[in-house]
C-alpha positions as CSV (number, residue, x, y, z in Angstrom):
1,X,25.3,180.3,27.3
2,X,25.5,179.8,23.6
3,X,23.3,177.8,22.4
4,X,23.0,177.4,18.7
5,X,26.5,178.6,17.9
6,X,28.1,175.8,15.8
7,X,31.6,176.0,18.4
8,X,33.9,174.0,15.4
9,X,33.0,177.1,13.1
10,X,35.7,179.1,15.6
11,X,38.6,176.8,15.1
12,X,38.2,176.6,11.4
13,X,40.3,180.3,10.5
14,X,43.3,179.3,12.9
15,X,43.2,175.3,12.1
16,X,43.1,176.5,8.3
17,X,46.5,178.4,9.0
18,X,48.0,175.7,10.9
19,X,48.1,172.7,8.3
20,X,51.4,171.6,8.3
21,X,53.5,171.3,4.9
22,X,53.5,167.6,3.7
23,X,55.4,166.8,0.4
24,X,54.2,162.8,0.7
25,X,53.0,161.8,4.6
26,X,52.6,158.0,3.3
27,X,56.2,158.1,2.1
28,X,57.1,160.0,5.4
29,X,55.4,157.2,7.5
30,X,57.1,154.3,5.7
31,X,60.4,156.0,5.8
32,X,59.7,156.4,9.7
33,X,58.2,153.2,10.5
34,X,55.7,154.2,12.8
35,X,52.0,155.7,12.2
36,X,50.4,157.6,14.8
37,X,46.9,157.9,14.8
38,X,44.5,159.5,17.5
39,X,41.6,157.4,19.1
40,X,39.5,157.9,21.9
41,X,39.8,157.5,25.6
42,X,36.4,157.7,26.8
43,X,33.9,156.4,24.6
44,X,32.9,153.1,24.7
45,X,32.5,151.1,22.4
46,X,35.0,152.9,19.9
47,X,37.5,153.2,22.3
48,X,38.4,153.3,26.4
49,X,40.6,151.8,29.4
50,X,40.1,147.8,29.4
51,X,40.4,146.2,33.2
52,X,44.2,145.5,31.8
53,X,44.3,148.7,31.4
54,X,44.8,148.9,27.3
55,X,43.0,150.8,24.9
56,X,40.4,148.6,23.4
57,X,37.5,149.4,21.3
58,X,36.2,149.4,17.5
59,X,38.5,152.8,16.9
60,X,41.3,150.7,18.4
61,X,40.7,147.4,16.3
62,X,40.8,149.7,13.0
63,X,43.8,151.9,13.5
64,X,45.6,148.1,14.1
65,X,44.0,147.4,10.8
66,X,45.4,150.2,8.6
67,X,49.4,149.8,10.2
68,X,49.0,146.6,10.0
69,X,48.2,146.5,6.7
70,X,50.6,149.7,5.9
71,X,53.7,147.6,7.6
72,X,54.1,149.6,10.1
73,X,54.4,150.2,14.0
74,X,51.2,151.7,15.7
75,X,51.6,154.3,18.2
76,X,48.4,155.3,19.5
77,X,47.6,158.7,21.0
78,X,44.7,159.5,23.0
79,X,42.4,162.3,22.1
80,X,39.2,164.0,22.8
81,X,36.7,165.4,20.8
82,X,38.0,169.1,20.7
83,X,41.6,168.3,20.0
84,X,41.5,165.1,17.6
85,X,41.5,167.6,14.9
86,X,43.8,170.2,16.1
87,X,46.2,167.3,16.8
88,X,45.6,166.3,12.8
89,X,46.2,169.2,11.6
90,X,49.4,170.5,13.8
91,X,51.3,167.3,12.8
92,X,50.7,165.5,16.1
93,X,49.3,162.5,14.5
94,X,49.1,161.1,11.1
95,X,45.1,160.0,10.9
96,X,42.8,160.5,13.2
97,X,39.8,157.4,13.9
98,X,38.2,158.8,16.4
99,X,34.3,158.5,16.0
100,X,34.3,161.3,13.4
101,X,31.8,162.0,11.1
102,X,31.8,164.5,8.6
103,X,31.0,168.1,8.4
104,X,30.5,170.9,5.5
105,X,32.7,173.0,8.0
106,X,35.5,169.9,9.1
107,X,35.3,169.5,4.9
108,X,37.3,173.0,4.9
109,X,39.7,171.6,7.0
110,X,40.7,168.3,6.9
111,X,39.8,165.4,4.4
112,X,37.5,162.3,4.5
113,X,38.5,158.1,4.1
114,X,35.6,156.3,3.2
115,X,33.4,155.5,6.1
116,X,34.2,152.1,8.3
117,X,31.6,152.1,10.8
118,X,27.7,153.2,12.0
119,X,27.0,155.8,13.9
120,X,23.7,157.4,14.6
121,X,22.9,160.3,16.3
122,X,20.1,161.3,18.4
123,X,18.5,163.0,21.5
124,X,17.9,160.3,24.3
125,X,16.0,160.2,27.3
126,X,13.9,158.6,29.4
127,X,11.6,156.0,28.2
128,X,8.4,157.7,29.5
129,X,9.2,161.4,28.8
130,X,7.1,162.5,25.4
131,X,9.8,164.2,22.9
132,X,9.1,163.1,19.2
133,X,10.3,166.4,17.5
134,X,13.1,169.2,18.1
135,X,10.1,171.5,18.8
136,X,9.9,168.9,21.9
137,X,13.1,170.3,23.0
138,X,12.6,174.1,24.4
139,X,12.9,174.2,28.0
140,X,14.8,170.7,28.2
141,X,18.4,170.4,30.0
142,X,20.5,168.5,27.3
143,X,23.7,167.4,27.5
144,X,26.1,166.9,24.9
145,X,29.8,166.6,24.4
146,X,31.6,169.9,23.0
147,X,32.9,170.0,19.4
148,X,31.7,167.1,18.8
149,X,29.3,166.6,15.6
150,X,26.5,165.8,18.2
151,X,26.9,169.3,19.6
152,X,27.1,170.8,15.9
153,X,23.9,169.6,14.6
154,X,22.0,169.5,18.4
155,X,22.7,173.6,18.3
156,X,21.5,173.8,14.4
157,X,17.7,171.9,15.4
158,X,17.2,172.5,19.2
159,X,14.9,175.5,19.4
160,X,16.4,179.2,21.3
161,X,15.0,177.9,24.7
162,X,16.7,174.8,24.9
163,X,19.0,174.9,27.7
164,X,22.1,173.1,26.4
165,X,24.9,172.2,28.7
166,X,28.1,171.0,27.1
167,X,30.7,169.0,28.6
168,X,34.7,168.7,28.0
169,X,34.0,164.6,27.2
170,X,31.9,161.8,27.1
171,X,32.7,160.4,30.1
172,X,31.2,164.0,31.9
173,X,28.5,164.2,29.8
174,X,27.5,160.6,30.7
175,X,28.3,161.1,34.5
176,X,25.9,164.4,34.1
177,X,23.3,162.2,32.7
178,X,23.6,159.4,35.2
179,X,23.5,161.7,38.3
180,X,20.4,163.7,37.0
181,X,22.2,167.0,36.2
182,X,20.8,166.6,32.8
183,X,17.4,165.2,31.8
184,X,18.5,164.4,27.9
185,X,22.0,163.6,26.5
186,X,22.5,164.0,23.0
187,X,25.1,161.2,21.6
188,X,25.1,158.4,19.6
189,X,22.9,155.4,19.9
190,X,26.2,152.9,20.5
191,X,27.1,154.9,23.3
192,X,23.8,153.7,25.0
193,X,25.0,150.4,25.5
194,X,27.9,152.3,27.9
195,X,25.2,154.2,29.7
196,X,23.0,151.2,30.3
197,X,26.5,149.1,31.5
198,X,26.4,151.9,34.7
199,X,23.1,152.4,35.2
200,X,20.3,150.4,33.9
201,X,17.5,152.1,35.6
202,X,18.8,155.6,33.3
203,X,19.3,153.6,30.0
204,X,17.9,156.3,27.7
205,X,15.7,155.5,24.7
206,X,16.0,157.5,21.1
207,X,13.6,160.3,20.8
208,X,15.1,162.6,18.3
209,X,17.5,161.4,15.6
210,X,19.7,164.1,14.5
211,X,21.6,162.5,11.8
212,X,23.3,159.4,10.2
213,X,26.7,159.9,10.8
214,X,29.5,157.2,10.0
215,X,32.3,156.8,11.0
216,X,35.3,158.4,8.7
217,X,39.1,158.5,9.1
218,X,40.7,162.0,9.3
219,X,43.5,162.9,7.0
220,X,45.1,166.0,6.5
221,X,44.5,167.8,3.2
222,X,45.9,167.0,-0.3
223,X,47.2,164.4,1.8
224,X,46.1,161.9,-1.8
225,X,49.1,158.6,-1.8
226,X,48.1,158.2,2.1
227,X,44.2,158.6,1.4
228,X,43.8,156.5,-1.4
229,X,45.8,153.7,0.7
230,X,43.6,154.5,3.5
231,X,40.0,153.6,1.2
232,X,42.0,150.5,-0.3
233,X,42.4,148.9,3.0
234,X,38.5,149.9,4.1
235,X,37.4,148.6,1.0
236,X,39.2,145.6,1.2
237,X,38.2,145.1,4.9
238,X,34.3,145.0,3.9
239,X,35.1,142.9,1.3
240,X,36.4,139.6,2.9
241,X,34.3,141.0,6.3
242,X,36.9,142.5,8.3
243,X,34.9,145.6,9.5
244,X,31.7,143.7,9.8
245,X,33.5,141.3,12.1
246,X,35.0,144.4,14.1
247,X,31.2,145.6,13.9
248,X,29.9,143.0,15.1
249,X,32.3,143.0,18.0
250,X,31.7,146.1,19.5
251,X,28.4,147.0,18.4
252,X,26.7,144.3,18.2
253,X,25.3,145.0,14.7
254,X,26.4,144.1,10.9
255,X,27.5,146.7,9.0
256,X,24.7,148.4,7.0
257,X,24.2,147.6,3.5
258,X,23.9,150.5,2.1
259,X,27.4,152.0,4.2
């Protein structure tokens, strides 16, 4: 098993060939009608299956935000966290808000909105097992989801004897955590709130945080009319309080000052 291996690193050469010729996608979109934008499925709170069976979440409430405010019709397409980017880049979608934060290696890629939500990451556990420091780590069974930035930076701090198991989503690598198949799960701290909702006896506590990673809409690159629309409509929405209302919502938090 691989362990420190940054997995992203092996789509870059093949996503980097893939970008798909755009002359203008903003004019593309408008002239269509219709933006499609990738959210999650299975990851609570940014997005997930409500009892009326819709997508709801904070990734849900901002891709309404940006057709909305584009004029146009929203058709969402579910992703996960291997193929939100793939989808990006082979002209599946137009934008993807999907819990993703940035990377020096995703930077080669794809490009960056401004960020519109929190997100930290860390290593979580139980409250009575002693971790304080990566070092903490060797020996431990963590989970984590794969491709995600979680897995990314986990594999760049967790020392060669950590015994990392990764899982196709969130909703395994919660399920591993909940049945004891894992004794740590490296995600971020909203995603607690989802774990504790299941099983409050295995609510996990922070030990190690990894990083402070917000949230960012994907674009495809040189893609500049559509991104600078994109940041107009985030900055806009934490002006007059939009996203600190959605925020609020979903994780029951303000938006940090200094975002």
């Amino acid at each position: 098993m691989f362990k420190r291996w940054p997995i992203f690193l092996t789509l870059t050469a093949g996503l980097m060939a893939q970008l798909p010729a755009q002359a203008d996608q903003l004019a593309d979109i408008q002239e269509r009608g219709t933006i499609r934008i990738a959210v999650p499925q299975d990851f609570p709170p940014f997005g997930s299956v409500g009892p009326d069976l819709k997508p709801r979440g904070l990734d849900i409430d901002t891709a309404h935000l940006i057709a909305d405010k584009l004029g146009t019709t929203l058709v969402l397409v579910p992703v996960t966290s291997t193929n939100r980017i793939p989808f990006l880049t082979t002209g599946k979608v137009d934008l993807v808000i999907s819990s993703l934060g940035k990377s020096a290696e995703r930077e080669m890629v794809i490009d960056f909105s401004k960020p519109y939500a929190p997100f930290f990451l860390g290593v979580f556990g139980p409250k009575d097992m002693k971790i304080s420091a990566p070092a903490d780590l060797s020996g431990k069974v963590i989970g984590v989801t794969r491709g995600g930035i979680e897995d990314i930076e986990l594999s760049k701090q967790a020392p060669e004897d950590a015994n990392i198991k990764r899982f196709e989503d969130n909703n395994a690598t919660i399920a591993a955590y909940l049945a004891g198949q894992t004794e740590l799960i490296a995600s971020g701290s909203s995603v607690m709130a989802a774990i504790a909702d299941k099983n409050p006896e295995r609510t996990p506590v922070m030990k190690i945080t990894l990083k402070n990673s917000p949230n960012f809409v994907g674009l495809n690159k040189g893609e500049t009319a559509l991104k600078d629309r994109v940041n107009a409509i985030i900055d806009t929405a934490r002006t007059d309080g939009t996203l600190n209302g959605v925020s609020q919502r979903w994780l029951g938090q303000p938006l940090p000052a200094d975002m």
